[in-house]
PQR file with spaces between the fields and no chain letter, atoms N, CA, C, O and H, PARSE charges and radii, in Angstrom:
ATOM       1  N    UNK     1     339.539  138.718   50.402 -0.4000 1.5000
ATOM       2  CA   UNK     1     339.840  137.565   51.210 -0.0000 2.0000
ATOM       3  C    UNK     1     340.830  136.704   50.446  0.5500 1.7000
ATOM       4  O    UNK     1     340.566  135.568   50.052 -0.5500 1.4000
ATOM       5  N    UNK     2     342.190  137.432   50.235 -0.4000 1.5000
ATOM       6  CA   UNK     2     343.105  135.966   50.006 -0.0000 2.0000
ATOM       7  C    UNK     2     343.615  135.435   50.726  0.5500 1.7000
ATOM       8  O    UNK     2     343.784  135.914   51.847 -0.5500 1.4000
ATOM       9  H    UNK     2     342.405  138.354   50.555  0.4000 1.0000
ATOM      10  N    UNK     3     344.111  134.122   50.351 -0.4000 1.5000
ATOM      11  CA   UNK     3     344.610  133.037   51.195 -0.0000 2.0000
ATOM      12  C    UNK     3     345.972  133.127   50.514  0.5500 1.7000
ATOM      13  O    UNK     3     346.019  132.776   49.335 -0.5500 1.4000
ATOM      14  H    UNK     3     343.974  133.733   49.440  0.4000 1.0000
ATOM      15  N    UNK     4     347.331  133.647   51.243 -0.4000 1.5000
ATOM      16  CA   UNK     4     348.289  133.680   51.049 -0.0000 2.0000
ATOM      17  C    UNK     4     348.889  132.299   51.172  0.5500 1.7000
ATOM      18  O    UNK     4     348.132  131.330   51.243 -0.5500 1.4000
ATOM      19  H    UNK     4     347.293  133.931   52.201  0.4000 1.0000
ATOM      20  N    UNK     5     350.145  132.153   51.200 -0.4000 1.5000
ATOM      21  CA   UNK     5     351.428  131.203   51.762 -0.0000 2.0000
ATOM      22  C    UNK     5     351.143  131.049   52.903  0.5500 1.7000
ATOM      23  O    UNK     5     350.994  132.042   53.614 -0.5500 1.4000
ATOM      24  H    UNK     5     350.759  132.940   51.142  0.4000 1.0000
ATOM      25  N    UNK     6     350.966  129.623   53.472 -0.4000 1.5000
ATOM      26  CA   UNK     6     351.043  130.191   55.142 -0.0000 2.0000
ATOM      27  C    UNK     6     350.053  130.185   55.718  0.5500 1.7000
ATOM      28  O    UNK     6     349.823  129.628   56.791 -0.5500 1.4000
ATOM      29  H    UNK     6     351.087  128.816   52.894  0.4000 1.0000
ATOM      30  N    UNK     7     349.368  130.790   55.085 -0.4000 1.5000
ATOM      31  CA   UNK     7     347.230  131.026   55.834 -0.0000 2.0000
ATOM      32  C    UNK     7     346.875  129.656   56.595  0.5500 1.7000
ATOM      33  O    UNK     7     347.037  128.512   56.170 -0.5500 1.4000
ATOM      34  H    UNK     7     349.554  131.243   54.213  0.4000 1.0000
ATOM      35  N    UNK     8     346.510  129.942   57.451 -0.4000 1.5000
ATOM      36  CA   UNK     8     345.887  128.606   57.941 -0.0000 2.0000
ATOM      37  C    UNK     8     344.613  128.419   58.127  0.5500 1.7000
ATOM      38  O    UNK     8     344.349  129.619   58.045 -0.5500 1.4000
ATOM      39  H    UNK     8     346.379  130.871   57.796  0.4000 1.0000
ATOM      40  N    UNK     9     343.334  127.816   58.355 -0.4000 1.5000
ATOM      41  CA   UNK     9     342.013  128.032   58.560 -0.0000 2.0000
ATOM      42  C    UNK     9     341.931  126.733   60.101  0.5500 1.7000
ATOM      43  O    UNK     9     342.323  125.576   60.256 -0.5500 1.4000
ATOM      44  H    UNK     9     343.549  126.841   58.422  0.4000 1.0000
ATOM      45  N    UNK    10     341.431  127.432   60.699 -0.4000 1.5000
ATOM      46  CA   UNK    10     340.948  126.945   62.611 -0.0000 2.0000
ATOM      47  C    UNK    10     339.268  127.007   62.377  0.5500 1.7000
ATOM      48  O    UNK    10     338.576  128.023   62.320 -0.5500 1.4000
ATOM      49  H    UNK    10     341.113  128.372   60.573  0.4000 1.0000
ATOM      50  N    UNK    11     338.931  125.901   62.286 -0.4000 1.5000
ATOM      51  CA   UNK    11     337.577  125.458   62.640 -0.0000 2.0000
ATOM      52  C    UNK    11     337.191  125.173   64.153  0.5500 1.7000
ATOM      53  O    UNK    11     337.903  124.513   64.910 -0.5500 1.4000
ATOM      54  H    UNK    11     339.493  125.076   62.333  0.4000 1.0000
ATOM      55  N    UNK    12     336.003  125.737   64.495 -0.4000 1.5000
ATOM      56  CA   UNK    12     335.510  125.919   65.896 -0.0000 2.0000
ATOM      57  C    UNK    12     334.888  124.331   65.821  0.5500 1.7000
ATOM      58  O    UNK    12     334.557  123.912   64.711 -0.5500 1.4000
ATOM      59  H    UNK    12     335.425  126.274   63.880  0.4000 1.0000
ATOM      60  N    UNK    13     334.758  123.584   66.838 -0.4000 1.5000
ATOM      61  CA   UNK    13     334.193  122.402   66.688 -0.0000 2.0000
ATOM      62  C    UNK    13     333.223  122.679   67.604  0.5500 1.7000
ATOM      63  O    UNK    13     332.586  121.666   67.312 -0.5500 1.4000
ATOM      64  H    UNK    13     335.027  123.924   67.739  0.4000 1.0000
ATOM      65  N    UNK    14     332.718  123.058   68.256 -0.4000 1.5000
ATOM      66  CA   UNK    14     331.860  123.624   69.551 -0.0000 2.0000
ATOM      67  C    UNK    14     330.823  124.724   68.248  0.5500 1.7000
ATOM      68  O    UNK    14     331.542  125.306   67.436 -0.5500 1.4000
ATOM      69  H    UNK    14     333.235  123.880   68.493  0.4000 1.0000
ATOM      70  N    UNK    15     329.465  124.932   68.113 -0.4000 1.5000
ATOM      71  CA   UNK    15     328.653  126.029   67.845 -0.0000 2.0000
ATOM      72  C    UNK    15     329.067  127.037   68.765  0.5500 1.7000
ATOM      73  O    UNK    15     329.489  126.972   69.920 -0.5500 1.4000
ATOM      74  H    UNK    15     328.881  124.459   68.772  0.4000 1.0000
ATOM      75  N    UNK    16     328.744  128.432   67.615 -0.4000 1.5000
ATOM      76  CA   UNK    16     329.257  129.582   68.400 -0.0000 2.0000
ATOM      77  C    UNK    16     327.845  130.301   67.717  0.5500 1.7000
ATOM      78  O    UNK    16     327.267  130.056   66.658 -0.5500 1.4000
ATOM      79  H    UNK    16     328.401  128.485   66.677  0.4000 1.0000
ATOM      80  N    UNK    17     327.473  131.582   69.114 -0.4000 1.5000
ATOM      81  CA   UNK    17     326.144  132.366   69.018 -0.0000 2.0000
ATOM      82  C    UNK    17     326.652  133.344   67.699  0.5500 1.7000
ATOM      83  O    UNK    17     327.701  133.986   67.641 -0.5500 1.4000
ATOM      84  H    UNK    17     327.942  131.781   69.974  0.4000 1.0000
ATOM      85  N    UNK    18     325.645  133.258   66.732 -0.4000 1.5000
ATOM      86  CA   UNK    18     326.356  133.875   65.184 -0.0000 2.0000
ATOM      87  C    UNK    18     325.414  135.282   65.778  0.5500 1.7000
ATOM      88  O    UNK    18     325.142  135.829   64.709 -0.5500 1.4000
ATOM      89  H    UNK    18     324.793  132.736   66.779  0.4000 1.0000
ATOM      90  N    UNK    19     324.926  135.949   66.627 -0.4000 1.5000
ATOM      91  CA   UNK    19     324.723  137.177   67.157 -0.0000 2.0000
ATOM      92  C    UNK    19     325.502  137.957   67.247  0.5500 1.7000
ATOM      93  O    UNK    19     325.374  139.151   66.975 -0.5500 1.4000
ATOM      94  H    UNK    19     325.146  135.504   67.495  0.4000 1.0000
ATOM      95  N    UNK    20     326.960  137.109   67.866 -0.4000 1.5000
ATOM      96  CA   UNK    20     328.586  137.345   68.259 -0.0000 2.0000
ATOM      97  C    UNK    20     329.324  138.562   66.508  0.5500 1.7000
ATOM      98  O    UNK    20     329.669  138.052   65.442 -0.5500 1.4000
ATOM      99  H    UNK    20     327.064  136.140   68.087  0.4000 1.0000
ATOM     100  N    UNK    21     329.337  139.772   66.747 -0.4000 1.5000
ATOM     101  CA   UNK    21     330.277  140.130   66.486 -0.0000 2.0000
ATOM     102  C    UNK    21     331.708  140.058   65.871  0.5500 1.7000
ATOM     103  O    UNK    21     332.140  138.911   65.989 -0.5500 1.4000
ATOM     104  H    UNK    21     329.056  140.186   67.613  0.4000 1.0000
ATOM     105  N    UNK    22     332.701  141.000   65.177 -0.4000 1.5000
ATOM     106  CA   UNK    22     333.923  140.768   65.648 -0.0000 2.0000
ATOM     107  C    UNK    22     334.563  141.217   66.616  0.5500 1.7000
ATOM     108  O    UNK    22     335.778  141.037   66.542 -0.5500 1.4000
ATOM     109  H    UNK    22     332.351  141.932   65.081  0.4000 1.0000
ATOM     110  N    UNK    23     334.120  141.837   67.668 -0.4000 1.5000
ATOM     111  CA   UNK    23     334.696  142.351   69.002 -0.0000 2.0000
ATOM     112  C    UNK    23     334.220  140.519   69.643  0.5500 1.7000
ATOM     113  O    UNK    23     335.113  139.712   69.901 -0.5500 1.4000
ATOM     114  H    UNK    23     333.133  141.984   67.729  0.4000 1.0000
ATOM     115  N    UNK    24     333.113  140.257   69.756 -0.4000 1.5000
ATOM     116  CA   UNK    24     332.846  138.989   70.046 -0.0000 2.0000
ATOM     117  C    UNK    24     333.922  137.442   69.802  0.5500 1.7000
ATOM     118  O    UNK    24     334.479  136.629   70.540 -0.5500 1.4000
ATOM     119  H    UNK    24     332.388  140.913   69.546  0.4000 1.0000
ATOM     120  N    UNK    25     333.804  137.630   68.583 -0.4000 1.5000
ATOM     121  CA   UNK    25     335.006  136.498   67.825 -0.0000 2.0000
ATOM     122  C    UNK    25     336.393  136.338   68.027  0.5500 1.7000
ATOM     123  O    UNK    25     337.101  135.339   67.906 -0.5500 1.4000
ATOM     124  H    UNK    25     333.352  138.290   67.984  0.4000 1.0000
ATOM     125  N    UNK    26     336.689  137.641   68.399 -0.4000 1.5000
ATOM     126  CA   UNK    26     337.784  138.244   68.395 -0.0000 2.0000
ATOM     127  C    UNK    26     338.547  137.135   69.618  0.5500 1.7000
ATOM     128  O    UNK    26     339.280  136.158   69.474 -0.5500 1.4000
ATOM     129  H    UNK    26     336.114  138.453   68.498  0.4000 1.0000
ATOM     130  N    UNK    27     337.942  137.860   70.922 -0.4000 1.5000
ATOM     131  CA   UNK    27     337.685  136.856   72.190 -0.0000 2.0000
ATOM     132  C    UNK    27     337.897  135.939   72.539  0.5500 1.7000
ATOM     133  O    UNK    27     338.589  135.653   73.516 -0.5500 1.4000
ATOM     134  H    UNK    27     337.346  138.655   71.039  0.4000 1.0000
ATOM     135  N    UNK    28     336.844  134.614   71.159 -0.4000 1.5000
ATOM     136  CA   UNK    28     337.064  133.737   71.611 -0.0000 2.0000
ATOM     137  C    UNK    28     338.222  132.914   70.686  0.5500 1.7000
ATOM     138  O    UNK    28     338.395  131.722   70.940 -0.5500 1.4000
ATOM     139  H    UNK    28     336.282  134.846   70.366  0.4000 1.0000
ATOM     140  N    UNK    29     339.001  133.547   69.627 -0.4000 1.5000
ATOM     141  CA   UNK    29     340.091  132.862   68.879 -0.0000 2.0000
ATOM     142  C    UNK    29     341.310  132.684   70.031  0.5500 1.7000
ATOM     143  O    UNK    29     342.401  132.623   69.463 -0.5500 1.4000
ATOM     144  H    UNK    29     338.860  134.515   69.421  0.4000 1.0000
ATOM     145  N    UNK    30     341.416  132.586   71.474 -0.4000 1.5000
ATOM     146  CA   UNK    30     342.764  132.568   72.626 -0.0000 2.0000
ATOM     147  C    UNK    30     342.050  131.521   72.927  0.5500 1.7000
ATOM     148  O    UNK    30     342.535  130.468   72.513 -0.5500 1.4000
ATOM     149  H    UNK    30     340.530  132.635   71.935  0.4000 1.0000
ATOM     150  N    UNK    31     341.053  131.434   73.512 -0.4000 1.5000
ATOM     151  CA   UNK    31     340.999  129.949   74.623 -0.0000 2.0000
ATOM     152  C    UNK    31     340.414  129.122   73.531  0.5500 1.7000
ATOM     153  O    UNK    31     340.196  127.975   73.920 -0.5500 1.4000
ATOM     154  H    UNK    31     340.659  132.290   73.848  0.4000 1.0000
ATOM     155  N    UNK    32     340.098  129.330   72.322 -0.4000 1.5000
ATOM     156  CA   UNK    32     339.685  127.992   71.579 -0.0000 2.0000
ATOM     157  C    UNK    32     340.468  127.780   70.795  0.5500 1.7000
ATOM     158  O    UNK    32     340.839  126.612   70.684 -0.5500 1.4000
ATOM     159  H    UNK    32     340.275  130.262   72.005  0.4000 1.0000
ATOM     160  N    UNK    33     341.072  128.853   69.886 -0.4000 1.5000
ATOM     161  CA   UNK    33     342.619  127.616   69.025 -0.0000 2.0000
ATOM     162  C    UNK    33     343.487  128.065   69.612  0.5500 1.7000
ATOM     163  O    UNK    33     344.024  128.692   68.700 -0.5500 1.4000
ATOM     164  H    UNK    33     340.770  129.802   69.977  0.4000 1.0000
ATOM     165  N    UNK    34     344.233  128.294   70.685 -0.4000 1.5000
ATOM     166  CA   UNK    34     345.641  129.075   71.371 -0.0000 2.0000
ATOM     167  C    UNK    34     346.029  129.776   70.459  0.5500 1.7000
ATOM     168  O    UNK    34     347.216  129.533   70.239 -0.5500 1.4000
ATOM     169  H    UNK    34     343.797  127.785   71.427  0.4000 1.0000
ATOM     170  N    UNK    35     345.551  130.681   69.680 -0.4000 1.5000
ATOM     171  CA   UNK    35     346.307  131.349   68.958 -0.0000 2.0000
ATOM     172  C    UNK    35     345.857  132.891   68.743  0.5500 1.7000
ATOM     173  O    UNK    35     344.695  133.272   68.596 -0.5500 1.4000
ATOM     174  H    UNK    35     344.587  130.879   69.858  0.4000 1.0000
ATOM     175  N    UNK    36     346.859  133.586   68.754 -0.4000 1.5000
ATOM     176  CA   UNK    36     346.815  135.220   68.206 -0.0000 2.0000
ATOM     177  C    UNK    36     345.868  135.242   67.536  0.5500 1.7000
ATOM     178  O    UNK    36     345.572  134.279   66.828 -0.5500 1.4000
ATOM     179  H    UNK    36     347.802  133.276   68.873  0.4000 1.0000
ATOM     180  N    UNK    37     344.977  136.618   67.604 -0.4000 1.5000
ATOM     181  CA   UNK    37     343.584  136.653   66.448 -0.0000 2.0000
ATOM     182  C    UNK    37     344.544  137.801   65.487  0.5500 1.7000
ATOM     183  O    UNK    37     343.856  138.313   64.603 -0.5500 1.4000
ATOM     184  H    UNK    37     345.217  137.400   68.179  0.4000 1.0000
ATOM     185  N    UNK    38     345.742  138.199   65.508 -0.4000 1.5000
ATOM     186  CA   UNK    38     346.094  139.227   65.190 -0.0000 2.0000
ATOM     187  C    UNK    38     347.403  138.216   63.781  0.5500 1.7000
ATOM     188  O    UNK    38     348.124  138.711   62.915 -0.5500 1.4000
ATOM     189  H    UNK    38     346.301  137.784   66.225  0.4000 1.0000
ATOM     190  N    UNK    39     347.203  136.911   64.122 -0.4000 1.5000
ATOM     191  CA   UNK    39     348.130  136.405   62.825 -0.0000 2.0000
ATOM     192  C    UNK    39     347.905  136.307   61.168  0.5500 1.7000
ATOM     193  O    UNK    39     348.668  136.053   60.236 -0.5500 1.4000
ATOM     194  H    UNK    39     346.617  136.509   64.826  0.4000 1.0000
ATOM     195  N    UNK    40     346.907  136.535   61.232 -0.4000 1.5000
ATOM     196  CA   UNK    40     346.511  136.340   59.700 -0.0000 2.0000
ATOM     197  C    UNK    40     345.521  134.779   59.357  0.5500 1.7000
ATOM     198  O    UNK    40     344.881  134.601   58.320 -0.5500 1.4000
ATOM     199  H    UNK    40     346.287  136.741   61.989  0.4000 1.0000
ATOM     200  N    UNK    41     345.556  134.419   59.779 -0.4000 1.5000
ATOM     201  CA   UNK    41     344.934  132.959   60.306 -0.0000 2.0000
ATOM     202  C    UNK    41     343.835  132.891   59.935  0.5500 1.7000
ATOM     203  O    UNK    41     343.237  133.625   60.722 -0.5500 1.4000
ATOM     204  H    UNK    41     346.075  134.563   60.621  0.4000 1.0000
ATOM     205  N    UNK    42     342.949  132.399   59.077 -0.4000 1.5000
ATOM     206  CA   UNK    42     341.399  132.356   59.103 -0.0000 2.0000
ATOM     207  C    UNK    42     340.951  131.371   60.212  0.5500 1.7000
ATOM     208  O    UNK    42     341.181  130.167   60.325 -0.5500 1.4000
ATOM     209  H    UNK    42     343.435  131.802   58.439  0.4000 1.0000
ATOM     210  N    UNK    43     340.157  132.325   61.097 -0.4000 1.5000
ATOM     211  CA   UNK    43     339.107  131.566   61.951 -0.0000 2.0000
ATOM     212  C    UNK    43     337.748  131.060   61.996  0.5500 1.7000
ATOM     213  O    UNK    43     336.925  131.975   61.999 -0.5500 1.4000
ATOM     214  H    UNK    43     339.970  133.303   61.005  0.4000 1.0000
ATOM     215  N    UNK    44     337.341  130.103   62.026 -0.4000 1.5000
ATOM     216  CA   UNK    44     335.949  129.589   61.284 -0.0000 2.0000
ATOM     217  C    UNK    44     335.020  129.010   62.235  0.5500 1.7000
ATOM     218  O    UNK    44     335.417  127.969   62.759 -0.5500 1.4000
ATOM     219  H    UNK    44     338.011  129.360   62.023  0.4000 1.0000
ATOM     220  N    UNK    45     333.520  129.570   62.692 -0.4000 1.5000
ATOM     221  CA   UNK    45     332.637  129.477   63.410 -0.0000 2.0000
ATOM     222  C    UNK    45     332.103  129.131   62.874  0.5500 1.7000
ATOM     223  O    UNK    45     332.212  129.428   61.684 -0.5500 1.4000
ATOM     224  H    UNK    45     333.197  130.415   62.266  0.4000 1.0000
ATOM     225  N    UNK    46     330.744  127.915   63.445 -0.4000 1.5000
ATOM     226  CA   UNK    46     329.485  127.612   62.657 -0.0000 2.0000
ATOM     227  C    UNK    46     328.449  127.972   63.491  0.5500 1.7000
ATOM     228  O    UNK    46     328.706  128.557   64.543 -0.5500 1.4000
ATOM     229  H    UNK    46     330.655  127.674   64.411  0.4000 1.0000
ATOM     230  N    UNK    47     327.324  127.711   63.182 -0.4000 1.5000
ATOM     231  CA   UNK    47     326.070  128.136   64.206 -0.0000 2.0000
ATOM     232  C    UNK    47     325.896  126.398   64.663  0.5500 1.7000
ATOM     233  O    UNK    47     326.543  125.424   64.278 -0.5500 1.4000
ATOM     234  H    UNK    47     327.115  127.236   62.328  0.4000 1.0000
ATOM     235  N    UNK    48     324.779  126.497   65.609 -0.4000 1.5000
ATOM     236  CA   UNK    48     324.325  125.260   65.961 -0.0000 2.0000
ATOM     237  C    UNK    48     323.751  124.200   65.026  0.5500 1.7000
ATOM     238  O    UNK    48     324.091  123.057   65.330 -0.5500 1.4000
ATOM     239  H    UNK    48     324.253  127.288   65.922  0.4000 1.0000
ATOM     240  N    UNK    49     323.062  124.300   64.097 -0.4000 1.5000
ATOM     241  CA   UNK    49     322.796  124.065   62.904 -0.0000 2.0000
ATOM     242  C    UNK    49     323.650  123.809   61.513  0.5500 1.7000
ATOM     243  O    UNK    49     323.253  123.015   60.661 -0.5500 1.4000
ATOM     244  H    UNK    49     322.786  125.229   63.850  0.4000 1.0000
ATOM     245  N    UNK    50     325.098  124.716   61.357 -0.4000 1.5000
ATOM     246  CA   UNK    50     325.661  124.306   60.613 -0.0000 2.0000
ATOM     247  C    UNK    50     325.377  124.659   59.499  0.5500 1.7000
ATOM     248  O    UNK    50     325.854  124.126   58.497 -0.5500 1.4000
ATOM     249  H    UNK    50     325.421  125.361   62.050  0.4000 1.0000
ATOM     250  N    UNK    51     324.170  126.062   59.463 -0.4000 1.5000
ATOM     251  CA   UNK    51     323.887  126.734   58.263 -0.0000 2.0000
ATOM     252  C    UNK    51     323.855  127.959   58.025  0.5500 1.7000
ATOM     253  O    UNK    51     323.089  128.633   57.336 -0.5500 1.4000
ATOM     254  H    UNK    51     323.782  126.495   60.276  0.4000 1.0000
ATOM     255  N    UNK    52     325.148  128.334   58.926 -0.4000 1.5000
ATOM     256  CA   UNK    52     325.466  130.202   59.285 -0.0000 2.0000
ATOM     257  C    UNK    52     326.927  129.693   59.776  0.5500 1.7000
ATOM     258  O    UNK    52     327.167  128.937   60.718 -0.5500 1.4000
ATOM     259  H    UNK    52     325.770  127.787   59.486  0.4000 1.0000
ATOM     260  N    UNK    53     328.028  130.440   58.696 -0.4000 1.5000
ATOM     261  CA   UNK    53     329.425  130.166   59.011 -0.0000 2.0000
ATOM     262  C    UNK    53     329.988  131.674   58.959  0.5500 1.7000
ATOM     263  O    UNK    53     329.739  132.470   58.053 -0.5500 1.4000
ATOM     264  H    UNK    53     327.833  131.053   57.931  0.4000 1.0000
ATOM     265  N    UNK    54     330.744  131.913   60.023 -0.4000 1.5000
ATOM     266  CA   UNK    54     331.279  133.555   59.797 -0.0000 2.0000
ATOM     267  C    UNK    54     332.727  132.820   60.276  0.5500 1.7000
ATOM     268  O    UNK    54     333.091  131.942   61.059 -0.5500 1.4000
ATOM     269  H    UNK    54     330.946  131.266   60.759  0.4000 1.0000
ATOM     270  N    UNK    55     333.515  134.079   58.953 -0.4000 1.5000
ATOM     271  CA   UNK    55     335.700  133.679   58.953 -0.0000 2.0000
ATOM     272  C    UNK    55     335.867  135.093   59.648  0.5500 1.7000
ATOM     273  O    UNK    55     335.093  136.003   59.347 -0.5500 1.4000
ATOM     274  H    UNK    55     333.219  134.792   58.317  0.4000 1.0000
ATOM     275  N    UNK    56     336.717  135.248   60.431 -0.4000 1.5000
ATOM     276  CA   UNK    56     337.354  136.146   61.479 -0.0000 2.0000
ATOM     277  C    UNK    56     338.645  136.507   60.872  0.5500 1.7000
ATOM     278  O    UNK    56     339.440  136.005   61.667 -0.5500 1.4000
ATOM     279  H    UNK    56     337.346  134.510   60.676  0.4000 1.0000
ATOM     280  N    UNK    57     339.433  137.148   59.821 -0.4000 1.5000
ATOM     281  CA   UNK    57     340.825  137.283   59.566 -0.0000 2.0000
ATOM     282  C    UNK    57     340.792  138.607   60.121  0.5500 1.7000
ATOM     283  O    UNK    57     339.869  139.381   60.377 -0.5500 1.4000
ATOM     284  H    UNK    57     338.788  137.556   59.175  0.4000 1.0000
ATOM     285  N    UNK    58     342.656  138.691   60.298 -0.4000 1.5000
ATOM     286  CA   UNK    58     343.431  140.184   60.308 -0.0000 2.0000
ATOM     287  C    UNK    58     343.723  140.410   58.908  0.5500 1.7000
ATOM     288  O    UNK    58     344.167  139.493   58.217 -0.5500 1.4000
ATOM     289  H    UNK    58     343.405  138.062   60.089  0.4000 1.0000
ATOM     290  N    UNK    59     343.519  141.497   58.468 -0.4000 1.5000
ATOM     291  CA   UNK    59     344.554  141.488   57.339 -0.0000 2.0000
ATOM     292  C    UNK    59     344.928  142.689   57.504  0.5500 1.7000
ATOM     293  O    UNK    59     344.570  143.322   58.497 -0.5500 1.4000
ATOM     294  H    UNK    59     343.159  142.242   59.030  0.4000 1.0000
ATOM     295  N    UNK    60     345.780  143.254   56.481 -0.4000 1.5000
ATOM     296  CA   UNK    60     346.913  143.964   57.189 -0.0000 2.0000
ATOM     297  C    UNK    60     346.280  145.853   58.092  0.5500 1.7000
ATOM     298  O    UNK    60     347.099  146.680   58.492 -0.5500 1.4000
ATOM     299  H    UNK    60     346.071  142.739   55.675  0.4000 1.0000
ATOM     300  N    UNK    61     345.221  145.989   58.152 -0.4000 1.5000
ATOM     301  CA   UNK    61     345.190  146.904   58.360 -0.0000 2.0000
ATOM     302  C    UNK    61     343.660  147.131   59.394  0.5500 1.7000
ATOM     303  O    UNK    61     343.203  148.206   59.783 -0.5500 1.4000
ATOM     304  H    UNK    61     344.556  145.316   57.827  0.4000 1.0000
ATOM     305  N    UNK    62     343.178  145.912   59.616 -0.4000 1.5000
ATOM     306  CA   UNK    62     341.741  145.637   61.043 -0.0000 2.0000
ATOM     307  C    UNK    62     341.095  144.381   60.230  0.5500 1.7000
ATOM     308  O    UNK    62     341.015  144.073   59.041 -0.5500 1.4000
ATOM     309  H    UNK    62     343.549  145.039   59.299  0.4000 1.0000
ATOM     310  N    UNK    63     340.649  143.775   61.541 -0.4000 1.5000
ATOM     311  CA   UNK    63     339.914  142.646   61.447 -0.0000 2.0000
ATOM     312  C    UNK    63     338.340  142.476   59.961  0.5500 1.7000
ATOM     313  O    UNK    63     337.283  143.093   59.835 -0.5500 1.4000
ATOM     314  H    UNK    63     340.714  144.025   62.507  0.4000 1.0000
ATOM     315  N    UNK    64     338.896  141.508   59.259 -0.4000 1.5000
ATOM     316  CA   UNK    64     337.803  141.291   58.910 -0.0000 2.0000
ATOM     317  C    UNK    64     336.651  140.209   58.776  0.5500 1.7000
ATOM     318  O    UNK    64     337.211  139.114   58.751 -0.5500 1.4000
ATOM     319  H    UNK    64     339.755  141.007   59.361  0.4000 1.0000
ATOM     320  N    UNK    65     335.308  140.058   58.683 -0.4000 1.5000
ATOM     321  CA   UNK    65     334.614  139.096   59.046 -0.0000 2.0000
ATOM     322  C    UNK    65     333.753  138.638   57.765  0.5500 1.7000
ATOM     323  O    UNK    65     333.046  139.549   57.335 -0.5500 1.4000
ATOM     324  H    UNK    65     334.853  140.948   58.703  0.4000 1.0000
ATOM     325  N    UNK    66     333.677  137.645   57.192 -0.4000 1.5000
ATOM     326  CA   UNK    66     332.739  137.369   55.962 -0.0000 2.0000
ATOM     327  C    UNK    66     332.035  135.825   57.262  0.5500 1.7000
ATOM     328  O    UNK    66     332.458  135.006   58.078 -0.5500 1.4000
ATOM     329  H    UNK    66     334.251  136.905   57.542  0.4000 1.0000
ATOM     330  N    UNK    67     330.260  136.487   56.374 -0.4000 1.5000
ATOM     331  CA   UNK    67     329.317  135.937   56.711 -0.0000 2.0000
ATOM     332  C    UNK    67     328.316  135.126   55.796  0.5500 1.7000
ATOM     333  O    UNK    67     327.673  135.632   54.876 -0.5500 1.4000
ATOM     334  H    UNK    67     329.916  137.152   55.711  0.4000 1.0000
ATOM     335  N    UNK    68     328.281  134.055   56.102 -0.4000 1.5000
ATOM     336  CA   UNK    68     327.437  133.740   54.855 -0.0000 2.0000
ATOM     337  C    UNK    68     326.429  132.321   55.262  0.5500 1.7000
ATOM     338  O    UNK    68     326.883  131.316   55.809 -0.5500 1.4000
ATOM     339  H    UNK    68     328.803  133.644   56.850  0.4000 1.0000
ATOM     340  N    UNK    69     325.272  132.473   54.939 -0.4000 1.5000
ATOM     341  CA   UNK    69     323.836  131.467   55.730 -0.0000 2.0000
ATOM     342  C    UNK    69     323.930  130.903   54.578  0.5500 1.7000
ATOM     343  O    UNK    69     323.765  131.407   53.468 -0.5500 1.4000
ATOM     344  H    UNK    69     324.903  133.289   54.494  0.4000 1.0000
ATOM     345  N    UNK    70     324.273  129.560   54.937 -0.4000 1.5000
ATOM     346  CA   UNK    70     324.030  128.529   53.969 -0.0000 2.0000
ATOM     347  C    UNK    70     322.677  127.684   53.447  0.5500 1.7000
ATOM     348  O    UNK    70     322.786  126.827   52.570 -0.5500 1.4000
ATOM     349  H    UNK    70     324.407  129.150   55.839  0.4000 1.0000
């Protein structure tokens, strides 16, 4: 997980179901930050609680997802 030049990180402000997948996540990175899930971009979900955060990146070769219960 590096953070190149450029990287940006998109925080979900809305709780998202941490059941959700990356076929799931994937989904919802268009109607919640307008943006490509395919840019390199870290995308950042929390649970309702705020003690289960999963990052959604591309990197160069399929999506990857780090999970971690706080």
């Amino acid at each position: 997980m590096l953070n190149g030049a450029g990287v940006r990180a998109y925080v979900c402000a809305e709780a998202v179901d941490m059941r959700k997948s990356i076929d799931g996540l994937s989904v919802l990175v268009e109607p919640v930050f307008a943006a490509d899930p395919f840019c390199g971009h870290w995308f950042v979900f929390l649970s309702k609680k705020r003690d289960k955060v999963k990052i959604l990146y591309w990197d160069r070769h399929g999506f990857a997802l780090w999970y971690k219960r706080l």
